[in-house]
C-alpha positions as CSV (number, residue, x, y, z in Angstrom):
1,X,-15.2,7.6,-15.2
2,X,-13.5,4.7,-17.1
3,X,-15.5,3.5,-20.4
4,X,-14.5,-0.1,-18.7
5,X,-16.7,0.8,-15.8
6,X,-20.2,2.1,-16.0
7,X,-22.8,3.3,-13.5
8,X,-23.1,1.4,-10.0
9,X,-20.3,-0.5,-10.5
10,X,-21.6,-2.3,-13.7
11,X,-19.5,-3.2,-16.8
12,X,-19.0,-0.7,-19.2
13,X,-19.7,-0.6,-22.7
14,X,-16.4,-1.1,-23.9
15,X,-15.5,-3.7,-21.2
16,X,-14.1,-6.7,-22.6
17,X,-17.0,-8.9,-21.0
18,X,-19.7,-6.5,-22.1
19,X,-17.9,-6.7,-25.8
20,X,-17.3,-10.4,-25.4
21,X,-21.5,-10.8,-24.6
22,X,-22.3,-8.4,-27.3
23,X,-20.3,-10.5,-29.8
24,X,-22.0,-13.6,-28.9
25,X,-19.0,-15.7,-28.4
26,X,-19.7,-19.5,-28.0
27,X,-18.4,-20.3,-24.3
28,X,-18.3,-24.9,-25.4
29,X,-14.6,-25.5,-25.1
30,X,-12.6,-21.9,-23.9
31,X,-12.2,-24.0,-20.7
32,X,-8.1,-24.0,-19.7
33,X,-7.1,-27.7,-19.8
34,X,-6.3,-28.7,-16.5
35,X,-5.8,-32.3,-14.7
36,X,-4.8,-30.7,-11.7
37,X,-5.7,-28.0,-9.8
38,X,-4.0,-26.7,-6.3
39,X,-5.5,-24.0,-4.5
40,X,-3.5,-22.1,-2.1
41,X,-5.5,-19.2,0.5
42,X,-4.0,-16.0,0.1
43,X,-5.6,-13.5,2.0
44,X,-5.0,-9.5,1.8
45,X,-5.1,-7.5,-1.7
46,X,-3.8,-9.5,-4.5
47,X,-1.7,-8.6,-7.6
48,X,-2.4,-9.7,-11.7
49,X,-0.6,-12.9,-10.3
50,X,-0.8,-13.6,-6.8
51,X,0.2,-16.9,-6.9
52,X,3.8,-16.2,-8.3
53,X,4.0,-12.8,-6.6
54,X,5.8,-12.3,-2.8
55,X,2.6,-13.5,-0.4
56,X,4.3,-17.2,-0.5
57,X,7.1,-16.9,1.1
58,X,10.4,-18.6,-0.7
59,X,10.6,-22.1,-0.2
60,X,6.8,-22.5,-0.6
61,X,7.0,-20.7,-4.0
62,X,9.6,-22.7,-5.5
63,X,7.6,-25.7,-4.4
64,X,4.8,-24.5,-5.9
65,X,6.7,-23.7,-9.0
66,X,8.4,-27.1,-9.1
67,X,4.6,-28.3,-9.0
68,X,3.1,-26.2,-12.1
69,X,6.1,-27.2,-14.0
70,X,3.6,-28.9,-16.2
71,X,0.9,-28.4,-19.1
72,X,-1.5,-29.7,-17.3
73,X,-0.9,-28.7,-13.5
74,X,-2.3,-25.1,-12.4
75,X,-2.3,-23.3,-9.2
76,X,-5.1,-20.7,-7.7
77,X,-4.6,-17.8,-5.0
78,X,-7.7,-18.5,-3.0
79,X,-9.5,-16.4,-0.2
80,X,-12.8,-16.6,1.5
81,X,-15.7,-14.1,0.8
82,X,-15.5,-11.3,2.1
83,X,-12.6,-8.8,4.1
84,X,-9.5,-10.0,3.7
85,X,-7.2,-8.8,6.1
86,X,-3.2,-9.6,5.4
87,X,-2.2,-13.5,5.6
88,X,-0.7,-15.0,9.1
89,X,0.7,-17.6,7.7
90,X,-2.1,-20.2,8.6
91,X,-4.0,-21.2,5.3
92,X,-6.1,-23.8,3.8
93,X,-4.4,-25.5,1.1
94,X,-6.9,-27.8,-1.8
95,X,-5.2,-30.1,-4.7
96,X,-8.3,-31.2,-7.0
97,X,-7.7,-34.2,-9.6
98,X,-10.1,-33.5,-12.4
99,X,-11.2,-36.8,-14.3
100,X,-14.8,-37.8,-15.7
101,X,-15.4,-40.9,-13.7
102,X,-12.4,-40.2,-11.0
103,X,-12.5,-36.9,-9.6
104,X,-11.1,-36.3,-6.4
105,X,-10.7,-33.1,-3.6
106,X,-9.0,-33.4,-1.0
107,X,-7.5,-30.4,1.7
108,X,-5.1,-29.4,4.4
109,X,-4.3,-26.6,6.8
110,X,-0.6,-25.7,7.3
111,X,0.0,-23.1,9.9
112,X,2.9,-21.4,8.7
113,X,4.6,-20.4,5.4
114,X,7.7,-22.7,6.2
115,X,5.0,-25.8,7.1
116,X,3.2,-24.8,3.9
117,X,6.7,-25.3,1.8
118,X,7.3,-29.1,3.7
119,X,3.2,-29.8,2.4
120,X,4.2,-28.8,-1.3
121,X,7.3,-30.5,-1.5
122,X,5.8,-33.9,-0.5
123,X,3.4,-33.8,-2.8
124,X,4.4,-36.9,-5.1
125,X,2.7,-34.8,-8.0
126,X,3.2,-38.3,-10.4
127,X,1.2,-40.3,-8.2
128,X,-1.7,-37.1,-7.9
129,X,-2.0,-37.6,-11.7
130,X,-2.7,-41.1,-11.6
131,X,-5.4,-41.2,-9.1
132,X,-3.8,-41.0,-6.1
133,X,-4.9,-38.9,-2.6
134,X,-1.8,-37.4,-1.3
135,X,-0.5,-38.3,2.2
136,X,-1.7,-37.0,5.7
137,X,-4.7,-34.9,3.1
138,X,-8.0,-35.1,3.9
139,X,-10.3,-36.2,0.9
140,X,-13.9,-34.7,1.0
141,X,-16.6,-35.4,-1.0
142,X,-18.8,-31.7,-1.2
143,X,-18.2,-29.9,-4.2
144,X,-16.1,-26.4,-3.9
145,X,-17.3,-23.3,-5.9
146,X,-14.7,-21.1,-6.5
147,X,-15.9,-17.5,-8.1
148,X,-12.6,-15.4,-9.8
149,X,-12.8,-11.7,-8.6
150,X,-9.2,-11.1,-9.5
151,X,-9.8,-7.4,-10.5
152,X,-6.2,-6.2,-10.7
153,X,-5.3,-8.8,-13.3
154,X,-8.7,-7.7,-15.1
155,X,-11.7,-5.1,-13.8
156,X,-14.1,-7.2,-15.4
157,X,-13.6,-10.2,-13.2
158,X,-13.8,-8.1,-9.7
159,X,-17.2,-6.4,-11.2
160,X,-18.5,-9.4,-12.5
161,X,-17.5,-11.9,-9.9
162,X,-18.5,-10.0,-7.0
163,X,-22.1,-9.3,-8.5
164,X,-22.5,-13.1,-8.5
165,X,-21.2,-13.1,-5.0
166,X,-23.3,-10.4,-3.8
167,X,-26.5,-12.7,-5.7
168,X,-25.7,-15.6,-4.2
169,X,-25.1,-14.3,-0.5
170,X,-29.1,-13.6,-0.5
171,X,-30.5,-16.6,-2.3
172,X,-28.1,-19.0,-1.2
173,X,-26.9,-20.9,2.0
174,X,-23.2,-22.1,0.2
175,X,-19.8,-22.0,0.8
176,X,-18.0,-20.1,-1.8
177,X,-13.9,-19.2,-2.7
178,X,-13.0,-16.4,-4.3
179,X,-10.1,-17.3,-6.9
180,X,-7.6,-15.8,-8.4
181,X,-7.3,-15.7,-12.7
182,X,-9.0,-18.8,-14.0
183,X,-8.8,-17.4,-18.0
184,X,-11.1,-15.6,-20.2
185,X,-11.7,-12.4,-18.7
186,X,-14.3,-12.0,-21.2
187,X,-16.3,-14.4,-20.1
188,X,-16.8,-13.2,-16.7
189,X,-18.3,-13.9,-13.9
190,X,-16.1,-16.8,-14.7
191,X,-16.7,-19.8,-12.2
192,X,-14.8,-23.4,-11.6
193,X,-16.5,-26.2,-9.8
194,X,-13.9,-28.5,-8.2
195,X,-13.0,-31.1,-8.0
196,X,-15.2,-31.8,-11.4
197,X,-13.1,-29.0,-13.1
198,X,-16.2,-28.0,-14.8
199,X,-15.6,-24.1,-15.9
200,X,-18.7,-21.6,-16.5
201,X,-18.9,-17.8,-18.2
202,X,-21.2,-15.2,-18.3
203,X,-23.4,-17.3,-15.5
204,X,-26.0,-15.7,-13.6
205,X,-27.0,-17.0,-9.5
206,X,-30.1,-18.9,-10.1
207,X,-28.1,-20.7,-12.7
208,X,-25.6,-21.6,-10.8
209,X,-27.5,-22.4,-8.1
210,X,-29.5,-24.6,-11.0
211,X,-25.6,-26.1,-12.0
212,X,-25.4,-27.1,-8.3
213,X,-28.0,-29.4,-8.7
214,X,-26.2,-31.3,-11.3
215,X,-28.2,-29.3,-14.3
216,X,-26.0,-26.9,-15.3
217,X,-27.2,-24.1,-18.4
218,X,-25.3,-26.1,-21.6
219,X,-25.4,-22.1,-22.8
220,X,-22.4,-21.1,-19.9
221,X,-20.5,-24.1,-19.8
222,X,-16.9,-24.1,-20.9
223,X,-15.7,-26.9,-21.3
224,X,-14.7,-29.6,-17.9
225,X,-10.9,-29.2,-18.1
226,X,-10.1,-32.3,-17.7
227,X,-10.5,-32.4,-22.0
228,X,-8.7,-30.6,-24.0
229,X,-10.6,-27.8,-26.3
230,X,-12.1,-30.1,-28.9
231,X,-13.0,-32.6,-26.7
232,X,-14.9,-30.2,-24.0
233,X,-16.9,-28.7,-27.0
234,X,-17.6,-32.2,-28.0
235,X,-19.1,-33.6,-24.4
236,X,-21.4,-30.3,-24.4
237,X,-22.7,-30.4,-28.1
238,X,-23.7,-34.7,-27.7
239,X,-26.4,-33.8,-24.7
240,X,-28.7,-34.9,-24.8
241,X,-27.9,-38.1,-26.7
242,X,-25.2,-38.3,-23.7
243,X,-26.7,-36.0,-21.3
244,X,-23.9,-33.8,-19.9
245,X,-22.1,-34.7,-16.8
246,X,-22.8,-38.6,-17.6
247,X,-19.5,-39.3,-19.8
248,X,-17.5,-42.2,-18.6
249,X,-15.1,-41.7,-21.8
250,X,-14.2,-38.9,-24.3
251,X,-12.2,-40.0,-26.9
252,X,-10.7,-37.7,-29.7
253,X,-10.6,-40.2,-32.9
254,X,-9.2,-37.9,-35.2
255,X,-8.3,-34.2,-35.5
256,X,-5.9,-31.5,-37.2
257,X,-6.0,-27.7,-37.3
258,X,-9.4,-27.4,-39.2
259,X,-11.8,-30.6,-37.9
260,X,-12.0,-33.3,-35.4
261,X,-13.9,-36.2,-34.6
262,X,-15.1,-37.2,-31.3
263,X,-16.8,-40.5,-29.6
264,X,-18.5,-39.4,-26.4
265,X,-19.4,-42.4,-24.6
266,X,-21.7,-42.5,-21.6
267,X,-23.6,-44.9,-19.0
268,X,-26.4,-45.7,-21.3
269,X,-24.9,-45.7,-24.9
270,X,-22.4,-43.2,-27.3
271,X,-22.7,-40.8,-30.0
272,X,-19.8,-39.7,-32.4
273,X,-19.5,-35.8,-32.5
274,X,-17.9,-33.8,-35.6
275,X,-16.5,-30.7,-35.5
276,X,-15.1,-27.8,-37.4
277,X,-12.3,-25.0,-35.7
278,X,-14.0,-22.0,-37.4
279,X,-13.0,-18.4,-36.5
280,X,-16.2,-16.5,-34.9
281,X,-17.4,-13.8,-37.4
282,X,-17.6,-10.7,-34.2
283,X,-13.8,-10.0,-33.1
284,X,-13.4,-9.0,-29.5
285,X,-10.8,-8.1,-27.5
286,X,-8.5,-11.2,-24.9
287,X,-8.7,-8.8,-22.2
288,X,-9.7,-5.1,-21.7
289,X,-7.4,-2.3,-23.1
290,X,-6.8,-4.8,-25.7
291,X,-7.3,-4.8,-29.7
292,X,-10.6,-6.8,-31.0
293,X,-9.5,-10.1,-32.3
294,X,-11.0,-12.8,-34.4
295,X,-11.0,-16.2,-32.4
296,X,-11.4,-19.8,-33.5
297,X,-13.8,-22.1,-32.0
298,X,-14.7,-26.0,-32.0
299,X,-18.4,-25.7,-33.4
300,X,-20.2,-29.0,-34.1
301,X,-21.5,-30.0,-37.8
């Protein structure tokens, strides 16, 4: 039996999750820095990269890639939970605008691969950025869960992820996605909540069912992607003088390559946040099969 895989299905010891936890690796801003998010179902088995592999068909992927063709702009291969027979061509697609006082969901169904390329085209991805709800989408305002469980890019995220699935299907009456690759295998289960863009690690059911509830564990949250790294570790580390979630601005004041200074500004006042990059003292490997590596983190003074 792989050393990556233990008994029952559990991580195994040298698992880059079960190293990753072992280390004691802070989790406050490893989330990827994303504005926008777009979600595309994918059913059937999926590859390390399903949203750039054949699945798409032609026109749809270049759309999509036209789309992504920026730092801030990421796509997802998303199915439901549980068997995934191949795709008909009929999907739901999701484009999520991440923002901390303007956050936005919105969906469509296309019924064909050639429809789905027309959808992704149109998509006036300027206008998505500065607030604005595509054409002919449906906004909705209940919150998506989306649980990665992409085991052949990693075979920690399709243990991990599908633990918390099998949790919450007997505690929980929720709609969840899995997802494909959402970064930091090692953090795993890892978890986004859209269309907040607020990225959990290591998370446990009754604490995500908790984070549901608008009081998410500060101990397995990421970062909101919205921020970049600095920033994310900043919003987490000024609860509860701003309690998290209630940020109406984040502002980085000042920063270079060793420490950064943040004003977090909420609904009922602001605290200024200062922070050190510091490499963590346990090295750990990215990924499994790969060599333990120091990492550096944004850790408050």
């Amino acid at each position: 039996m792989s050393s990556l895989v233990g008994t029952h299905g559990q991580l195994g010891a040298n698992s880059c999750a079960a190293l990753g936890q072992a280390s004691s690796e802070p989790l406050a801003g490893t989330a990827p820095h994303v504005t926008v998010w777009i979600c595309i179902e994918q059913e059937g088995p999926w590859g390390a990269r399903p949203v750039t592999e054949p699945g798409l068909g032609a026109g749809a992927g270049d759309a999509l890639a036209a789309l992504t063709d920026h730092d801030t702009v990421t796509a997802l291969a998303i199915r439901r939970v549980g068997r995934h027979p191949r795709a008909t061509g009929a999907r739901t697609v999701m484009i999520a605008r991440s923002d901390l006082t303007g956050a936005w969901l919105c969906t469509r169904d296309v019924d064909s691969d050639a429809e789905l390329a027309t959808v992704l085209r149109d998509v006036d991805l300027d206008a998505v950025m500065h607030g604005h709800v595509p054409a002919g989408w449906g906004q909705v305002t209940e919150s998506v869960t989306l649980i990665c469980t992409n085991g052949k890019r990693d075979v920690c995220c399709a243990i991990e992820g599908r633990r918390l699935i099998d949790e919450l299907s007997n505690i929980a009456d929720h709609h969840y996605w899995e997802c494909s690759h959402l970064g930091g295998h090692r953090y795993a289960p890892s978890v986004l909540l859209l269309p907040a863009g607020l990225v959990l690690g290591q998370i446990s059911a009754a604490e995500l069912m908790q984070t549901q509830t608008g009081h998410p564990p500060l101990t397995r949250v990421r970062g909101r992607s919205c921020l970049p790294a600095a920033a994310q570790a900043a919003e987490i580390a000024a609860d509860p003088q701003v309690p998290f979630g209630t940020a109406t601005a984040v502002t980085l004041e000042t920063i270079d390559e060793h420490r950064a200074t943040v004003q977090v500004q909420g609904l009922s006042g602001s605290t200024r946040i200062s922070l050190v990059h510091q490499d963590h003292f346990v090295p750990s490997p990215i990924s499994c099969n790969t060599v333990p590596q120091s990492r550096s983190h944004w850790l408050p003074l």
